[in-house]
Short mmCIF file of the C-alpha atoms (twelve columns), coordinates in Angstrom:
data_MODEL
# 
_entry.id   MODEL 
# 
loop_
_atom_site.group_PDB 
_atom_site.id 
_atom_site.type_symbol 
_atom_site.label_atom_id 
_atom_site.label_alt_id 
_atom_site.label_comp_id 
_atom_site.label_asym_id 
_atom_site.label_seq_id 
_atom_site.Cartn_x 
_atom_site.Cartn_y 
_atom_site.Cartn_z 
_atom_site.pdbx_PDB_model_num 
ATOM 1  C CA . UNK A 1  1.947   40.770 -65.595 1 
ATOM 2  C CA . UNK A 2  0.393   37.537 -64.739 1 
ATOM 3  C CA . UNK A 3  -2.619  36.774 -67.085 1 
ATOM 4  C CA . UNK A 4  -5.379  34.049 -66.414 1 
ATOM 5  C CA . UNK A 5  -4.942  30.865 -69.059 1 
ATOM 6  C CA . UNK A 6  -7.733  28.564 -69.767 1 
ATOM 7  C CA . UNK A 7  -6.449  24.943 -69.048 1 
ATOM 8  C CA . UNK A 8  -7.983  23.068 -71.486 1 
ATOM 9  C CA . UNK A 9  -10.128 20.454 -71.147 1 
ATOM 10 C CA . UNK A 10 -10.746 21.009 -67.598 1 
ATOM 11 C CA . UNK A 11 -13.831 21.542 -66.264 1 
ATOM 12 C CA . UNK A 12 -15.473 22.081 -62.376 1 
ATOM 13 C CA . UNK A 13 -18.987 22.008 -60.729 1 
ATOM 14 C CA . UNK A 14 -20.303 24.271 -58.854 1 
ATOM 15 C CA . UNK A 15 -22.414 25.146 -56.550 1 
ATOM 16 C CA . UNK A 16 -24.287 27.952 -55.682 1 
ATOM 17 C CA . UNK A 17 -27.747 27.918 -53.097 1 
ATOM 18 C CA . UNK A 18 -28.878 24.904 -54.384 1 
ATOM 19 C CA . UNK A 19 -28.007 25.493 -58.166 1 
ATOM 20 C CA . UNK A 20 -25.154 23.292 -59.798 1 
ATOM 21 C CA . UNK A 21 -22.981 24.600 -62.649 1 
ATOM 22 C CA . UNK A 22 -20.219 23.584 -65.106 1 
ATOM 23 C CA . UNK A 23 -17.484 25.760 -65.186 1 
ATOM 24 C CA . UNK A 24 -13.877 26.201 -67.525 1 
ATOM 25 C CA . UNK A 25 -10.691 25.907 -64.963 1 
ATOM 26 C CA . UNK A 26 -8.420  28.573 -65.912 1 
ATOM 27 C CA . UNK A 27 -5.152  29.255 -63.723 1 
ATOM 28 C CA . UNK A 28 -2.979  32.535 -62.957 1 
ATOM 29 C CA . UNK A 29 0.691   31.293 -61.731 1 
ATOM 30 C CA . UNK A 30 -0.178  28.160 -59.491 1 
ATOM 31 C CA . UNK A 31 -3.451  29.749 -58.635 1 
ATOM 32 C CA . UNK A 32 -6.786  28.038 -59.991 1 
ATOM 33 C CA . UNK A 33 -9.743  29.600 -61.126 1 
ATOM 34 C CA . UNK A 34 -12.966 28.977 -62.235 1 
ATOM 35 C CA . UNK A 35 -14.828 31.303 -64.566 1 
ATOM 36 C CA . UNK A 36 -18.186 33.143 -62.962 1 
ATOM 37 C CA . UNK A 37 -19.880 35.199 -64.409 1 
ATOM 38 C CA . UNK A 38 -17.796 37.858 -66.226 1 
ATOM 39 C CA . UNK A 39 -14.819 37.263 -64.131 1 
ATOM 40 C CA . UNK A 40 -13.357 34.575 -62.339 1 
ATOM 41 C CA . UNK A 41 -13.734 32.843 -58.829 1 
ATOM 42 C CA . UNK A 42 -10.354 31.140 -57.147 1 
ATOM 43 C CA . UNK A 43 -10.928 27.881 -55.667 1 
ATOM 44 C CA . UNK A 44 -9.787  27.152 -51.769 1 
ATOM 45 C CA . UNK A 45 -9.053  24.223 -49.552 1 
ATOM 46 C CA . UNK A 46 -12.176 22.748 -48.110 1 
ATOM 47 C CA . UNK A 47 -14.046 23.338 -51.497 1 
ATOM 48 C CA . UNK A 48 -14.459 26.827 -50.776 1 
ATOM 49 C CA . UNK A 49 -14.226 29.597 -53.173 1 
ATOM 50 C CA . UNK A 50 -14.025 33.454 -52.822 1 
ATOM 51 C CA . UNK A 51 -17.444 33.451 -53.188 1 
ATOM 52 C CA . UNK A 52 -18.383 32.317 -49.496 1 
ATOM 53 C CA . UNK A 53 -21.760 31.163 -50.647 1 
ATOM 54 C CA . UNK A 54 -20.458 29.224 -53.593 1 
ATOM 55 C CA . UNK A 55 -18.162 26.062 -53.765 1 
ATOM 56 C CA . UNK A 56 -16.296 23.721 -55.960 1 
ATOM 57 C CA . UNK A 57 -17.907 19.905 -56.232 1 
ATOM 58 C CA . UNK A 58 -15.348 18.022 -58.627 1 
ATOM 59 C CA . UNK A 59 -12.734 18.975 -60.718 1 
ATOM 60 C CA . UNK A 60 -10.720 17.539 -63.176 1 
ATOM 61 C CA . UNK A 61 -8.115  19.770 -64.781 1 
ATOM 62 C CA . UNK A 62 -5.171  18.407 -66.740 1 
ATOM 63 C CA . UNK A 63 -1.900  19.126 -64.290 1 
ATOM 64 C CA . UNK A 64 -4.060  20.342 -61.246 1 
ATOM 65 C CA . UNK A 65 -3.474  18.707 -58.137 1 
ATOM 66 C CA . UNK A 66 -6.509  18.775 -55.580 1 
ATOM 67 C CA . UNK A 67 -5.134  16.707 -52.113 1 
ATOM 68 C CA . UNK A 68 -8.015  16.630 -49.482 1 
ATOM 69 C CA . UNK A 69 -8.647  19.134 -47.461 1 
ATOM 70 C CA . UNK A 70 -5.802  21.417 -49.857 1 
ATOM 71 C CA . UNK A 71 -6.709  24.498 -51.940 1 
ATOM 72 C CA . UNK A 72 -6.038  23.468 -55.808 1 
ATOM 73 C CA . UNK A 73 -3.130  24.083 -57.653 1 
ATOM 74 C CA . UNK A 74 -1.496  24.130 -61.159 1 
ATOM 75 C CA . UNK A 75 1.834   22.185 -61.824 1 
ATOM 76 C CA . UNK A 76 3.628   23.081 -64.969 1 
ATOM 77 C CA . UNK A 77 5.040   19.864 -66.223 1 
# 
């Protein structure tokens, strides 16, 4: 089973209506996440999430690549 890890350190904004938040980054196999909530959110290209009225802002995650226009993703190193 593939769990979710915290990546430490790394931390996202977010934005939901009009209200900003800081978020942990946490990742599940190349996937990243940011917590919401009780659960977790994935974050998409065009800094869109699954939440379609909620996206990502910044992001700066240690070994999480971000290219424009890309969805995020973790690379073990």
């Amino acid at each position: 089973m593939d769990l979710f890890h915290e990546i430490p350190d790394g931390m996202v904004i977010l934005r939901t209506k009009g209200v900003f938040k800081q978020a942990k980054v946490f990742r599940r196999g190349a996937d990243v996440f940011a917590a919401h909530g009780s659960g977790f959110i994935r974050l998409l290209q065009h800094s869109g999430t699954t939440i379609p009225t909620t996206h990502w802002l910044d992001l700066d995650a240690q070994n999480v690549s971000h290219p424009v226009g890309r969805a995020p993703t973790w690379n073990a190193r």
